[in-house]
N, C-alpha and C positions, 0 to 999 in steps of 0.2 A: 504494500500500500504506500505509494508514495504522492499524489495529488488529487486535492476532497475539493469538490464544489459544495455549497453551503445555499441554503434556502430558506428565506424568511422573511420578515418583514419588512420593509427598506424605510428605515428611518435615518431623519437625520436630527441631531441632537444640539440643540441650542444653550449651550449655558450664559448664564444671566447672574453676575455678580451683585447681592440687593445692598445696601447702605442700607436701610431699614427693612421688616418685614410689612409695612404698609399695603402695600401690593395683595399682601395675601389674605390681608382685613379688607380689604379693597372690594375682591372676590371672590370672599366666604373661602379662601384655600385654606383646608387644614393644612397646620406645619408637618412635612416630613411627607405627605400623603403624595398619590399619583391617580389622577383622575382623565378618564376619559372626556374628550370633550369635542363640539364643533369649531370644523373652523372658523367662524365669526366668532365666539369667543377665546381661541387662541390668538385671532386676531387682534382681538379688543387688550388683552393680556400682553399680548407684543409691543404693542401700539404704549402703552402705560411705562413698562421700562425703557421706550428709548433712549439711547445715549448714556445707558449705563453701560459700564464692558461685558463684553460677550465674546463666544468663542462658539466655533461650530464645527461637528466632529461623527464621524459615520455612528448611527446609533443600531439600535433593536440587536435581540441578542443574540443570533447566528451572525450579524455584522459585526459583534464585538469578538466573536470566538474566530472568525475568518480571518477578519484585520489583524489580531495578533498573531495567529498562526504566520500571517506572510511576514510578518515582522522578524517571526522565527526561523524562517529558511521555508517553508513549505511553499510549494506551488498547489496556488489555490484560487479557486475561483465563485461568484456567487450571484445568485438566480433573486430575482427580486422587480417590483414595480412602484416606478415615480410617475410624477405627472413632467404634465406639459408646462416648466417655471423653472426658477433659478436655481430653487430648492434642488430640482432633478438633475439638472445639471452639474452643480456642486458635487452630488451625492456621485454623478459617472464619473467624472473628475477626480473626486478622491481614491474613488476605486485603481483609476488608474496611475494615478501617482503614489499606490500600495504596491503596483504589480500586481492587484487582481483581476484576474479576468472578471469583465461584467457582463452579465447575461443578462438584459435590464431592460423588461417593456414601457412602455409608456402607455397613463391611464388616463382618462379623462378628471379625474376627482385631482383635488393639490398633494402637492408629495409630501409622504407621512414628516410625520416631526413630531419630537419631543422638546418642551423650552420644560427646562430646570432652573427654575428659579434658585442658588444659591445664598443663603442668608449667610450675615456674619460669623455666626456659628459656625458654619459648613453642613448646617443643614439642608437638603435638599425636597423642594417641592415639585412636582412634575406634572405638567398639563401636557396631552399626548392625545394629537389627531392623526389617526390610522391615512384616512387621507386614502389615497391612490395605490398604497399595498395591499388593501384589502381588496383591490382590484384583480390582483393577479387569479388565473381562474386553470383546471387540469387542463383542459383544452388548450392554452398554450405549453405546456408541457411534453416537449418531444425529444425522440431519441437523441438524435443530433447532439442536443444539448450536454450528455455526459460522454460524449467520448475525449477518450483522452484523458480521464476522470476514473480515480479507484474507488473514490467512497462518494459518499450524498450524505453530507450531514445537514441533521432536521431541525429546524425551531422547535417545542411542542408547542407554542403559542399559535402554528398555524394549523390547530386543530380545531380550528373555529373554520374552517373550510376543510370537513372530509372529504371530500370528492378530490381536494388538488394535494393534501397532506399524500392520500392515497394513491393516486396517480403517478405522482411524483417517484416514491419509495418502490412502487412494482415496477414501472420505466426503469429505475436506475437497477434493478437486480436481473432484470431483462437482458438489459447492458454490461451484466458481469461484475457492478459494484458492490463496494460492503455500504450499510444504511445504518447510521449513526445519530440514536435521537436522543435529546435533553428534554427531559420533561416538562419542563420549564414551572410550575407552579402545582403545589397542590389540590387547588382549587380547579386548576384546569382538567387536572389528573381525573379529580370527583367527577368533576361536571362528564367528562368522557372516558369512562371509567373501560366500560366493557370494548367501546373502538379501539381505544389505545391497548387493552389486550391484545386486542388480535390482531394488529399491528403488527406488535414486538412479533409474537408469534409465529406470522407469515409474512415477517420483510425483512425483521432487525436483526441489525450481528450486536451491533455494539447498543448501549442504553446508561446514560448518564444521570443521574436521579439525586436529590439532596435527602436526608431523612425523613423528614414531610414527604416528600412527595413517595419515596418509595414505600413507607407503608401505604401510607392511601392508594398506591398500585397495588400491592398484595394482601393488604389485609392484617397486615403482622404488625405485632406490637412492639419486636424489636429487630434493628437495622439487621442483624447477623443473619435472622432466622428470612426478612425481607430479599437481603442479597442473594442466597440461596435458592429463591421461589424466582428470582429475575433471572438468576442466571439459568433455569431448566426452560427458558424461552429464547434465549440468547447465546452465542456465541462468548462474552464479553461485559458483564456489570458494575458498572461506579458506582455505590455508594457514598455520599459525602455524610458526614458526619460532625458537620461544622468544628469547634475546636481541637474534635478528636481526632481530626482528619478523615481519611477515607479509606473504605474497604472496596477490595477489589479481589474478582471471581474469574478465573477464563479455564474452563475445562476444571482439573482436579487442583489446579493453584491457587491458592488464596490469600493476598497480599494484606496487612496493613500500615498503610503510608502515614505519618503523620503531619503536623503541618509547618509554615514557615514562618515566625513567629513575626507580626509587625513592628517596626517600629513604631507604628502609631495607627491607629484603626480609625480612620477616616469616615471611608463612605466605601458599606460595604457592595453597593450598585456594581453589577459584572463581576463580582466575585465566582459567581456559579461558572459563567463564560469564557472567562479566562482559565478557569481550572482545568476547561473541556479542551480550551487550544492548545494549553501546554502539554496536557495528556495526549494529543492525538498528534501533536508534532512530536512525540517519543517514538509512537507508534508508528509513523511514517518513516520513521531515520530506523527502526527494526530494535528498538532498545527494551529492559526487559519492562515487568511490569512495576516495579518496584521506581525503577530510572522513570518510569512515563508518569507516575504520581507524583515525582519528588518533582519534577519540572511541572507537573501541572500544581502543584504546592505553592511553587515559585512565584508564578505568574498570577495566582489571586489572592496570594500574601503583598504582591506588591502593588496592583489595582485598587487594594482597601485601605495603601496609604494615602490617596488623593482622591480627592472630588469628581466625579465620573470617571469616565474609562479612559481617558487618553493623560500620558506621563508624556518625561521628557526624554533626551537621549541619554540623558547620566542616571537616570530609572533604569532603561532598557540596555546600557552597557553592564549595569547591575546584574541584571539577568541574564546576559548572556554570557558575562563571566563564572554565575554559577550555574549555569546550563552546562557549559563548559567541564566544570569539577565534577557534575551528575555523570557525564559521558563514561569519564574517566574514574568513575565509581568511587569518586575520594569525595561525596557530597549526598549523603543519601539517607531519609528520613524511614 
């Protein structure tokens, strides 16, 4: 397995430095929360902090797992839909000034976004319109699109569209790939409990899960006995286990990694995403499973030192000098 295209939502991610939280009294935003919302009032919201600083950065969380992976050495590419605007533009733009390939339609609806309002705290508020990614539909979903491509790694958040989550996953196994999916939320898990069974069951190799969400897949009250029941559906099971780090299952091995300890816990946002890039950029370079945890440890230990998902290059020299020591097995949790 050496190069995964990724699929999911196509956001883009607006951060918003606030001088006070007015703004969020302004429009009933609970502190910390992320709300769904239209774009007239994303609009209205935008419109209110102009001219405060702001930064803008590939969001939604298969884009966060993608972009770090390219950042990691892996050739990678990602499947997603913007609109006809700046926003969309931006978002193909960045892509390619990652080196990822974009597979990127154009919707009619405005392209998705997330603005994060950041208080002086560092606490984070999040208004977030799907926009034009909720556009993408299975019927544009063709073979063409994974060749050249070993894996298909999944959002679970676009299990709000079974027909394209589904499409998608049987295409790419059609095509000879392995199919790699994040659960993405508990709640999501609940709500599509019995689909996302038979899923795993008939597409998935690999399956990346935090403790929430992996019991609420199986049923089980604790992580060990949950690991266990994923992995008799799968080739391949992550466990995360927040503090404790993660457990991981492949055939009769069964690994526990632990984790990298921060130097400050931030904003724990892409923590989940980052763990999956670093693990699956292990996986790709052939290292064992113990090395694909410790890097994937790495990379959302150091995501939950900062404010959203994007650091600087003396962050990511950080990492990939101890990616580095992983390799070479003098670095391993």
């Amino acid at each position: 397995m050496k190069r995964v295209i990724g699929i999911g939502n196509a956001l883009t991610d607006m951060l918003v430095n606030l001088k006070t939280d007015a703004v969020l009294s302004q429009f009933k935003l609970a502190k910390g929360s992320m709300s769904l919302v239209d774009t007239t009032l994303q609009t209205e919201i935008s419109k209110s902090v102009a001219g405060l600083p702001y930064s803008l950065s590939l969001g939604g969380s298969a884009g966060n797992t993608i972009r770090a992976m390219a950042r990691l050495g892996t050739e990678v590419g990602f499947i997603g839909k913007v609109g006809e605007d700046t926003t969309g533009d931006f978002y193909i733009q960045a892509l390619n000034n990652l080196s990822i390939e974009p597979v990127i339609f154009r919707g009619t609806e405005k392209s998705g976004k997330c603005v994060s309002l950041v208080s002086a705290d560092g606490e984070r508020t999040m208004v977030t319109h799907l926009g034009a990614a909720l556009e993408l539909e299975a019927e544009e979903i063709e073979p063409s699109i994974f060749e050249g491509y070993d894996c298909l790694y999944v959002e679970g958040y676009l299990v709000q569209n079974h027909a394209l989550i589904e499409k998608a996953v049987a295409t790419a196994k059609q095509c000879g790939l392995k199919v790699a999916i994040d659960l993405a939320s508990f709640n999501v898990v609940a709500e599509n409990l019995e689909f996302l069974r038979r899923l795993v069951k008939e597409y998935v190799d690999i399956v990346f899960a935090n403790e929430d969400e992996a019991k609420t897949f199986t049923c089980e009250g604790e992580p060990v006995n949950a690991l266990q029941q994923i992995s008799e559906m799968c080739e391949l099971a992550v466990v995360k286990i927040g503090t404790k780090g993660a457990l991981i299952k492949q055939g009769n091995e069964v690994v526990h990694v632990g984790i990298m300890a921060a130097a400050k816990r931030v904003d724990t946002t892409g923590a989940g995403d980052f763990y999956a890039a670093g693990f699956m950029a292990g996986l790709c370079e052939g290292l064992t499973l113990r090395q694909c945890g410790t890097i994937g440890a790495i990379t959302a230990g150091k995501v939950i030192e900062v404010v959203g998902t994007t650091f600087g290059e003396e962050a990511w020299e950080e990492i990939f000098r101890l990616v580095k020591r992983v390799k070479s097995e003098k670095y391993l949790f």
